[in-house]
C-alpha positions in Angstrom: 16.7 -30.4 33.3 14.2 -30.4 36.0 12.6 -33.5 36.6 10.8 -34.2 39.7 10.6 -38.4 41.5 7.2 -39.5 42.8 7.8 -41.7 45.3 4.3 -42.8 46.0 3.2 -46.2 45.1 1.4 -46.5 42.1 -2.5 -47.3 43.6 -5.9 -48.0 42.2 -7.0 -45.2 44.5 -5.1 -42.2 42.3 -4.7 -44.0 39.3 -8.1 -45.4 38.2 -7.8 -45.1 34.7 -5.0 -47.1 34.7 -7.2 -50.0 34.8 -10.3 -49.4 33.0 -10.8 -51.2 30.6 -12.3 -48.8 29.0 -9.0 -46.7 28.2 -7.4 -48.2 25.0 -4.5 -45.7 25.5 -2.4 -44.9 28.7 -1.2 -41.5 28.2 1.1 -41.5 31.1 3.9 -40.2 29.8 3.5 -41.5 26.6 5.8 -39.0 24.5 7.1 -40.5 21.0 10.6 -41.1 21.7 12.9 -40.1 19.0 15.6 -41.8 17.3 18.5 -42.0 19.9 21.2 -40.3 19.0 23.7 -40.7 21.5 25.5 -44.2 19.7 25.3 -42.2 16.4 27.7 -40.1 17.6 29.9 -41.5 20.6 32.5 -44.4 20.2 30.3 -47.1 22.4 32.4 -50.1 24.2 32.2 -52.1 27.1 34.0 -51.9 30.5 35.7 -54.9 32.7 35.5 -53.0 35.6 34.4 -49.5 37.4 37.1 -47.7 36.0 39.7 -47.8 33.2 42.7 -46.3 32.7 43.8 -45.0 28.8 47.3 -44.7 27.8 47.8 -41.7 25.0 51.0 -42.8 22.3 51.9 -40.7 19.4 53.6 -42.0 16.6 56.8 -41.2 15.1 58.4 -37.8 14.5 59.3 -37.1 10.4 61.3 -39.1 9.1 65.1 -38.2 8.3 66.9 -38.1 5.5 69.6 -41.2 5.5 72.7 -40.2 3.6 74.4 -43.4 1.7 76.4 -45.3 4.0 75.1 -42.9 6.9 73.8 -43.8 9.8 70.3 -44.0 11.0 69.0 -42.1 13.7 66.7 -43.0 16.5 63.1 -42.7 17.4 60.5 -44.1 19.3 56.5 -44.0 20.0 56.2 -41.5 22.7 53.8 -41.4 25.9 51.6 -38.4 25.7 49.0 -37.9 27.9 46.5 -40.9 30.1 43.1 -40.7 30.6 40.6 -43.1 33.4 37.1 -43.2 33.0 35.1 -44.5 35.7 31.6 -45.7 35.5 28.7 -43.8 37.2 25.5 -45.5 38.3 22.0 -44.2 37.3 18.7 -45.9 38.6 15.6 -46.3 40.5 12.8 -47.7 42.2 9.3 -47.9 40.5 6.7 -49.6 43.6 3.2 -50.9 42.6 0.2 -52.4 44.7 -0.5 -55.7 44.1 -4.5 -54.5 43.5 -3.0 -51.8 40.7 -0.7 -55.4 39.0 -3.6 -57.5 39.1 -6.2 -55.5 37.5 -4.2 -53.5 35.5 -6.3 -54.6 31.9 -4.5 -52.6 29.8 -1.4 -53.7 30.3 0.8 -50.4 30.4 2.0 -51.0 33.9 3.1 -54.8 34.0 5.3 -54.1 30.8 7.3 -51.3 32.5 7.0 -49.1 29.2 7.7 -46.0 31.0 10.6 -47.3 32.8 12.7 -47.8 29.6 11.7 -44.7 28.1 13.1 -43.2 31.5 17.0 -45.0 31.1 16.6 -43.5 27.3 16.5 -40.3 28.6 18.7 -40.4 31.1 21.6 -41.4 28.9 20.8 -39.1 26.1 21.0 -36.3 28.7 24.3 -37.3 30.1 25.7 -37.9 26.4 24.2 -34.8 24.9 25.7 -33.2 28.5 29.5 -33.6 26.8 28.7 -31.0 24.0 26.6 -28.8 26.2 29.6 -28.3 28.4 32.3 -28.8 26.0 33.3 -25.0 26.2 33.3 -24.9 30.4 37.0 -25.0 31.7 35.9 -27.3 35.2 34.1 -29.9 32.9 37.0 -32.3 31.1 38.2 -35.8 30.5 41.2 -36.2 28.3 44.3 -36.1 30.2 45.5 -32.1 28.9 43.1 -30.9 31.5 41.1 -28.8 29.8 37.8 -28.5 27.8 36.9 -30.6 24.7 37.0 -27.4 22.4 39.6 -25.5 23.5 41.9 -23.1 21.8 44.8 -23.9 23.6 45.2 -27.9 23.6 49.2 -28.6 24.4 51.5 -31.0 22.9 52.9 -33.6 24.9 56.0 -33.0 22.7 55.8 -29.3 23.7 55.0 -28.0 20.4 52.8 -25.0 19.8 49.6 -25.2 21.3 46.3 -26.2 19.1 42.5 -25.0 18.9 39.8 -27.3 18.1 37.3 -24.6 18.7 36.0 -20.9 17.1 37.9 -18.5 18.7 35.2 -15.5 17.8 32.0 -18.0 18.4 31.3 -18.2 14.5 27.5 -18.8 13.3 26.3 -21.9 11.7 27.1 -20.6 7.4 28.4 -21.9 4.5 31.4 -20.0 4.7 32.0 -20.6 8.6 31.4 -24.4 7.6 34.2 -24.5 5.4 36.5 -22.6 7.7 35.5 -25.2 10.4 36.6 -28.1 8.0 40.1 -26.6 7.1 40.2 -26.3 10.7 40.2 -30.4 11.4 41.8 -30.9 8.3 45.1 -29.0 9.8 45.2 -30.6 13.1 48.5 -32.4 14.2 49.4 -35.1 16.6 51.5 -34.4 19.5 54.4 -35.3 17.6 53.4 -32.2 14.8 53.0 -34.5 12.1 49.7 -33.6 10.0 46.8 -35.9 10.4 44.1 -35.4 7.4 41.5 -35.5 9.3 38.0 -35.3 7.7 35.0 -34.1 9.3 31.4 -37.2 7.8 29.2 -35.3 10.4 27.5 -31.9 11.3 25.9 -31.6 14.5 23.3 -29.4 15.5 20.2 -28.5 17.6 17.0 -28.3 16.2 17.0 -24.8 15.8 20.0 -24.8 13.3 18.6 -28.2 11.9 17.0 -25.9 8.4 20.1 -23.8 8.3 22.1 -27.1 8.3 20.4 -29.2 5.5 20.1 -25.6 3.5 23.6 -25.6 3.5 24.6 -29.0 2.8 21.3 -30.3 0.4 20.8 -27.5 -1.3 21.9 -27.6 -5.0 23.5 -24.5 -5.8 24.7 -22.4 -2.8 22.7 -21.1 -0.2 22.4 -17.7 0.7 23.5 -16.4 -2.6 22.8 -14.7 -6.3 25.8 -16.8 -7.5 25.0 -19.7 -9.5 27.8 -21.9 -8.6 27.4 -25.8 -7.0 26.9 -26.5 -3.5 30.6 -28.4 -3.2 28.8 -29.5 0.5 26.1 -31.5 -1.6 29.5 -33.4 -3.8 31.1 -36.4 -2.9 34.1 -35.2 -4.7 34.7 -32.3 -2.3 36.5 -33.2 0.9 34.1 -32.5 3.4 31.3 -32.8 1.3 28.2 -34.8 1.8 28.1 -34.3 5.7 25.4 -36.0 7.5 23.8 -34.1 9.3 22.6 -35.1 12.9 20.2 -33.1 15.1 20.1 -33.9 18.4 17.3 -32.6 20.6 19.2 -32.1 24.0 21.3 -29.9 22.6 19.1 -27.7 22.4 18.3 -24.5 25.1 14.9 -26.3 25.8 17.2 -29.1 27.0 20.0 -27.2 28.9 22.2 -26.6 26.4 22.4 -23.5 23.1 20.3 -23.0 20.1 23.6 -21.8 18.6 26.8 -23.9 19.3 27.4 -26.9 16.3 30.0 -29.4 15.8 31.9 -31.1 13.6 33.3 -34.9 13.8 35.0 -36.7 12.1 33.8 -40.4 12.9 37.2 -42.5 11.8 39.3 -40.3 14.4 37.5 -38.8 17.0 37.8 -40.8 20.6 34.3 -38.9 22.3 33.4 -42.6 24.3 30.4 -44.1 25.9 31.6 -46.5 27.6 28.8 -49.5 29.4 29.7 -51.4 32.7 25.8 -52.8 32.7 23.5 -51.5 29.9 19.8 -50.6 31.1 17.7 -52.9 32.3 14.2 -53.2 34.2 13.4 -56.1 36.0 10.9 -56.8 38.8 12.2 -57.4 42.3 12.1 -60.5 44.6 8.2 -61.1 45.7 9.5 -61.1 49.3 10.4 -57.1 48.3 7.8 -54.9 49.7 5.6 -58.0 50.9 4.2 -56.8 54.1 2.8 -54.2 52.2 1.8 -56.2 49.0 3.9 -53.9 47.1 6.0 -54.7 43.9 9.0 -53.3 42.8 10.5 -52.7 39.5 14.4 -51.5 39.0 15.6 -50.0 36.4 19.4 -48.6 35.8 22.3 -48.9 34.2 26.3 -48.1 34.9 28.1 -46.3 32.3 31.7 -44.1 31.7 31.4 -41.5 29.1 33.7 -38.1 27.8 36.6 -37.9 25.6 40.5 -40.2 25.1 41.3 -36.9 23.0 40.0 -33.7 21.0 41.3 -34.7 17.6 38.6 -35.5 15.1 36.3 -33.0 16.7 35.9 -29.3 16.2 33.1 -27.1 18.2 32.1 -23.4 17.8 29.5 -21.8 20.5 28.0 -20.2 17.3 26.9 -16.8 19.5 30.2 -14.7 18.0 31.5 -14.0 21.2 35.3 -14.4 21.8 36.4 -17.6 23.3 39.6 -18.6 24.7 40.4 -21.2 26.7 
């Protein structure tokens, strides 16, 4: 997203509104911010250090038959694949005249409003950056070296090869929502054994957002004579009662597609956000920027963030154009 850094001190010379009394509002950047969305939908944790290393173990193979008096065979949990996240440092330096501090009345300045709304944004992007490139072949994490929806994830056990992802770019409707659900629902570990994975959430852009809540809100089905239920608006149905999160920076406007959605399941899907130091603004030593009578606010924050594995995730680019990968 293009976003241009002013470097020049904030002064009373080109910013005189700032302090006139007058002005009950600063409209300086003063967009609503929107619900973040970000820890609705990544696994958030904390980091000991700048990078971690994740060790991948699958579970048992089936389990034999033991004929009476036979004898058992042997198994064991078996290393699949690792994955290290290291942590990334985002920041900056916001300088003010001592004039512009001391006779800013309204107050917009001193409480460093703008800077906060700043490290919000910035970590939305980079989360919201995970599903915009989650189809691109050079952008990956978990340790199969490849995208997060691919249709070609291998098995550390060398088993057939698995597809989290639409193969022919399917569009956001009711029937291309169910066949994303049976989808998750027969993904295996890396030892083949089924998983029953469900997917709780439905991700979108805003320009899917009234196609989504037709589909799963509506009473009877959408986009249809038929009078039969909406089984995506019943809590008996498996895969029903989705919630439905629409995330602005998904969207083109933001870098990413109007058309691509996603499905997670939020009990078995591993997409992390990981925090080595969560955002913070604080104002610099006096002796900063003293020969100048300038003060200095930072604000930044250090932070790891992708995926331990695809499972408990499904994407489709939603343009119906063929994907593999």
């Amino acid at each position: 997203m293009a976003n241009g850094n002013i470097q020049t001190p904030l002064l009373i010379a080109n910013n005189a509104k700032l302090v006139d009394p007058g002005i009950k509002e600063v409209l300086a950047d003063q967009y609503s911010m929107l619900d973040k969305k970000l820890m609705q939908i990544f696994k958030s944790q904390e980091m000991r250090t700048i990078s971690e290393d994740f060790a991948g173990y699958s579970g048992l193979g089936s389990i034999p038959q033991v004929d009476e008096a036979g004898e058992f065979g042997e198994d064991a949990i078996m290393h699949t694949y690792d994955t290290t996240m290291t942590a990334d440092k985002y920041g900056a330096l916001m300088s003010i005249s001592y004039e512009m501090l001391e006779d800013d009345l309204s107050g917009a300045v001193g409480k460093s409003k703008e800077a906060s709304r700043a490290l919000t944004r910035k970590a939305e992007e980079l989360g919201a950056d995970v599903f915009n490139n989650a189809f691109d072949t050079s952008y990956t994490s978990y340790g199969d070296g490849l995208p997060l929806f691919s249709t070609a994830h291998t098995r550390a056990d060398g088993g057939s090869n698995q597809s989290n992802a639409s193969a022919s770019g399917v569009v956001l409707s009711e029937a291309n929502l169910e066949t994303g659900i049976l989808a998750m629902r027969n993904q295996l570990d890396d030892r083949g054994n089924l998983i029953s994975i469900t997917p709780n959430k439905l991700i979108v852009p805003p320009a899917l957002e009234k196609e989504a809540l037709i589909i799963t809100n509506s009473q009877k089905r959408s986009n249809t004579a038929d009078n039969d239920a909406n089984v995506y608006n019943m809590a008996e149905y498996t895969g029903g009662r989705l919630d439905v999160v629409v995330w602005d920076y998904l969207g083109a406007a933001a870098g990413g597609s109007d058309t691509a959605w996603f499905l997670l399941d939020d009990s078995n899907h591993k997409i992390s956000w990981s925090w080595r130091r969560k955002p913070s603004v604080e104002r610099l030593d006096k002796s900063v920027g003293a020969k100048n009578e300038l003060y200095y606010w930072k604000f930044d924050f250090r932070a790891a963030y992708g995926w331990l594995d695809y499972r408990g995730a499904w994407g489709s680019k939603g343009d119906t154009s063929s994907y593999t990968s």
